[in-house]
N, C-alpha and C positions, 0 to 999 in steps of 0.2 A: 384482617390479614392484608400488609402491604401489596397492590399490586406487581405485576414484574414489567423494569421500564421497556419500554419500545424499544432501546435498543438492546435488551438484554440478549435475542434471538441472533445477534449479529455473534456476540464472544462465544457464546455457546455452539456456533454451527463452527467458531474456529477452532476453540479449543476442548470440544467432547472429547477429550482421549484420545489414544493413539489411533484405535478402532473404529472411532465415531466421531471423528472430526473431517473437516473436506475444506476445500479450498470454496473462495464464495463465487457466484456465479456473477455475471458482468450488472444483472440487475438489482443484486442485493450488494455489489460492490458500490453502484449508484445512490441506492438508497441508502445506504449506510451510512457514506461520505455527503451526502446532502444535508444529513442531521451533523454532522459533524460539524460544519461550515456553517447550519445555520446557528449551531451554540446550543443543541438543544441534546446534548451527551454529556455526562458530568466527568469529569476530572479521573476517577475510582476504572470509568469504564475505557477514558479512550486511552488513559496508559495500557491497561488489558487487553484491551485490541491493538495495538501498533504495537506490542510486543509479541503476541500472536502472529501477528502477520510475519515479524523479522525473522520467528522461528522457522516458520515452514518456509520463508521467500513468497514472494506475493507473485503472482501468477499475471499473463498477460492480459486476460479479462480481467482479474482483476483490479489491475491498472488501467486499463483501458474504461472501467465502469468508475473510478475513483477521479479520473479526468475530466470526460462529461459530467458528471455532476458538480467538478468544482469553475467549470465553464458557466455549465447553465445557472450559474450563481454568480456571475459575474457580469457589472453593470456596463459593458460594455460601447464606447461609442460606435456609432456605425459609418460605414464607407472609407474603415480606414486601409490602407495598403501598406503591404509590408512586404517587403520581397524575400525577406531570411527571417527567419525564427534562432534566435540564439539563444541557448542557456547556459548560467552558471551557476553554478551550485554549489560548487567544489570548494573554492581557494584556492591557492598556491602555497608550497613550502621550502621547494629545492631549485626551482627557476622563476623569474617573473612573470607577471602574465603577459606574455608574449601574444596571445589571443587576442587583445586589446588591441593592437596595431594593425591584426589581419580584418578586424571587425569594420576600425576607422580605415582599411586602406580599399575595403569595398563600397564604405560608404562616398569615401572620396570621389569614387569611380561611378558615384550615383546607383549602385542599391542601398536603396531603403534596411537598413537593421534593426531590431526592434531584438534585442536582450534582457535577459530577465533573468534574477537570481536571490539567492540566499548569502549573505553576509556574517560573519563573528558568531557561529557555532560551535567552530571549531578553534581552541587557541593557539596561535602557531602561525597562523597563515594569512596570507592579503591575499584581501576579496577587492572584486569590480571595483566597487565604488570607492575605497583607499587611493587605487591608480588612475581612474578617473580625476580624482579630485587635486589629484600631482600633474593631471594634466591639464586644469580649468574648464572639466565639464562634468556641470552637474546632474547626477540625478533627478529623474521622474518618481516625483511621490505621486501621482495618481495616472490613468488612463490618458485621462485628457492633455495632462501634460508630458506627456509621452507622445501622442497625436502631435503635440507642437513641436516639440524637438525631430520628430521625425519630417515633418515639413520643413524646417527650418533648415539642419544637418545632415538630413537621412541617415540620424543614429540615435536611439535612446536606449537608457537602462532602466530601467524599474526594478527596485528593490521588491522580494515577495510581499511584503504587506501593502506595497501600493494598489496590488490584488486583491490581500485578504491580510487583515490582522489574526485571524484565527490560525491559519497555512505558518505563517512565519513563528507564533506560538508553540506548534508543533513543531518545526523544526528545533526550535532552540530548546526543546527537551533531551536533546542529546546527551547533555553535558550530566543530568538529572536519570537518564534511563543509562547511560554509558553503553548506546547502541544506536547507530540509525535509524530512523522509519521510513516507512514506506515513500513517503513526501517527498525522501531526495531523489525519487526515481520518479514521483508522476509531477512535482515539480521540473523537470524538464522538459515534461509534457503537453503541459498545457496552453502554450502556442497563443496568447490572449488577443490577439488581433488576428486568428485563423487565417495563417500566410500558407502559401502552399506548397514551400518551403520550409524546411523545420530540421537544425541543425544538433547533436546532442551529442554526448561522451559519458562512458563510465568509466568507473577505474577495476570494480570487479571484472571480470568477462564475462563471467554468470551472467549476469546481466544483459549483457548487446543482446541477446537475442529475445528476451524480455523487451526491451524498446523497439526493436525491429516490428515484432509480432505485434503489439500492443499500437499501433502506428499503423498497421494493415488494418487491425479491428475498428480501429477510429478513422478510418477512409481520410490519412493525410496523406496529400498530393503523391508527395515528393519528401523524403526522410533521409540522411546520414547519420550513423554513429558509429563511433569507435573509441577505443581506448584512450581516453587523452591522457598529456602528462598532467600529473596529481589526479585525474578525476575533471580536467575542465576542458572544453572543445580549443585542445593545441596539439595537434600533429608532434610527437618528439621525433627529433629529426636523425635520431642516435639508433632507433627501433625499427624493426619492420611495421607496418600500419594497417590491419584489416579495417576495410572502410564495409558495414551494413547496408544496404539503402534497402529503400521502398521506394518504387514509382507504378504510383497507380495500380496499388495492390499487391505486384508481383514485387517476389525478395529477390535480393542477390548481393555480391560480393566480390569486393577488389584487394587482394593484396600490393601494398604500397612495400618496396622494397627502402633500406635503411639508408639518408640523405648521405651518411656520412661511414668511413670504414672502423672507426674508434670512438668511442665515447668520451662525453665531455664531462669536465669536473662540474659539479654542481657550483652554483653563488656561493659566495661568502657568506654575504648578507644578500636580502630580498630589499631593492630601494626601488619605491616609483619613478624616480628621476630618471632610470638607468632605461625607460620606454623614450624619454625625450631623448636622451644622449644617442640609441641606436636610431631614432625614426631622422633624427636632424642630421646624420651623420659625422657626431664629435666623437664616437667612438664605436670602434670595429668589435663588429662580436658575431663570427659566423655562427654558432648556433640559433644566436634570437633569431638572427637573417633569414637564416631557414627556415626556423620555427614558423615563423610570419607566411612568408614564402610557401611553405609545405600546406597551412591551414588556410590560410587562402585558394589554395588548388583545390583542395578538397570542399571545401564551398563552390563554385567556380563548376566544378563537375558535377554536383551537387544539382545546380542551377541549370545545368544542361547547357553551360557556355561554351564548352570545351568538349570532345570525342574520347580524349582520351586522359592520362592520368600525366602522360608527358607533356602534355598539352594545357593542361591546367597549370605542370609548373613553371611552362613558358610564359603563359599570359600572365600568371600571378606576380612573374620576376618585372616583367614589361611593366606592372605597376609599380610595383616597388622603387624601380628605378627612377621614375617618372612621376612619385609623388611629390607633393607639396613639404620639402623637408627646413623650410621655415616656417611651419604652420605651428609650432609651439617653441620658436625662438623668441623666447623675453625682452630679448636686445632689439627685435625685429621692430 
């Protein structure tokens, strides 16, 4: 008689029935995703679980145990600094990633960023490293060179498999299950240079407070999230903006009132070019402006630079203004 595998105990505690199923506890969340990451769960099972899990919604321990273990599996160098934790996960579909230029106009300003995300899951949409690479900087495939880049610029991106080939695997089952997993919510999470700062968005709302809590359970520092446009950490500047935080355990909450009294048309088309045309100022586009502008503040406050939320978008503009806007002029 075949044995029953190690991990058999995980799908059956999710999916006993209506009556006899539970959500998992933060240690069997850990030890679940540990075998997960290590490759040692077959095919048959971990569709069955990340579809389990998408049923019921995966709970803040739960996340919170699915992180830690995909840390403590990660070979991490040591003594690096990182002042912001950024994630992307999302894509974009109806604006460009505006995030991009609030990301490099902190960097500019000497914090350290360190971003990290999921790519071409979804079809439709540009991801990081597309508009990176429209603007001659490239990707981190591994740790260490993420470490350089971050000395270098104080900004890298790491694609998720420079993490894990496995993590990114499971992302790109999406297209294959025609549902999310769990991955796009503790992908966000997992902060791989433990900065104590850590920046995030969702596009559900169910969610924020999943990240919130889950962010308390994992004793990070300092936490933001909110709604971003698509799903990706950018303030739309058209909306009102509930910002989440954690600092130092305790929750709380800012409503951001809407940058502007009417909303804008979405893009035509989505062109990377169009981040160089707004940062060099060859063309006028108040919403990127803002976009940039409003997600910068909300970092910025984040970081405990700023008192207040008007304050953030004073300082955030004082850069803007004052950045380096031939710093991806070709002709320069």
């Amino acid at each position: 008689m075949q044995e029953e595998h190690l991990f058999a105990p995980f799908i059956r505690i999710l999916g006993k029935g209506k009556n006899g199923s539970r959500s998992l506890t933060e240690a069997e969340a850990f030890e679940s995703m540990s075998m997960i990451v290590k490759g040692e769960v077959e095919p048959e099972q971990l569709g069955a679980f990340l579809m389990l899990l998408r049923v019921k919604e995966e709970t803040a321990e739960e996340v919170a145990g699915f992180v830690r273990a995909i840390r403590a599996n990660l070979n991490l160098p040591a003594g690096v600094h990182v002042d912001l934790d950024w994630s992307s996960y999302a894509g974009k579909r109806r604006h460009s990633p505006w995030y991009i230029l609030s990301a490099l106009l902190l960097a500019e300003n000497g914090y350290k960023v360190c971003m990290h995300g999921a790519e071409g899951h979804t079809p439709g949409r540009m991801y990081t490293s597309e508009a990176l690479a429209a603007l001659g900087i490239n990707m981190s495939h591994s740790l260490k060179e993420a470490e350089a880049a971050l000395n270098e610029s104080n900004f890298a991106y790491m694609p998720l498999q420079a993490m894990s080939d496995i993590l990114k695997d499971i992302l790109e089952l999406r297209p294959l299950l025609g549902l999310r997993s769990p991955l796009h919510t503790v992908g966000r999470m997992i902060n791989p240079f433990s900065s104590d700062y850590s920046i995030q968005a969702i596009f559900h709302p169910g969610y924020q407070t999943v990240h919130q809590q889950a962010s308390q359970i994992l004793d990070q520092k300092h936490m933001a999230v909110f709604k971003g446009e698509a799903g990706e950490v950018e303030r739309n500047p058209d909306t009102k903006c509930l910002v989440s935080y954690v600092h130092n355990k305790v929750m709380s909450e800012e409503e951001l009132p809407a940058m502007f009294e009417r909303r804008h048309v979405k893009e035509k088309e989505l062109d990377a070019d169009n981040l160089i045309s707004v940062w060099n100022g060859s063309a006028e586009n108040e919403y990127a402006e803002a976009a940039v502008i409003g997600t910068t503040a909300i970092a910025l406050r984040l970081m405990g630079k700023v008192d207040s939320p008007d304050a953030g978008l004073k300082l955030a503009e004082e850069m803007w203004n004052k950045r380096n806007s031939q710093r991806f002029d070709t002709a320069a």
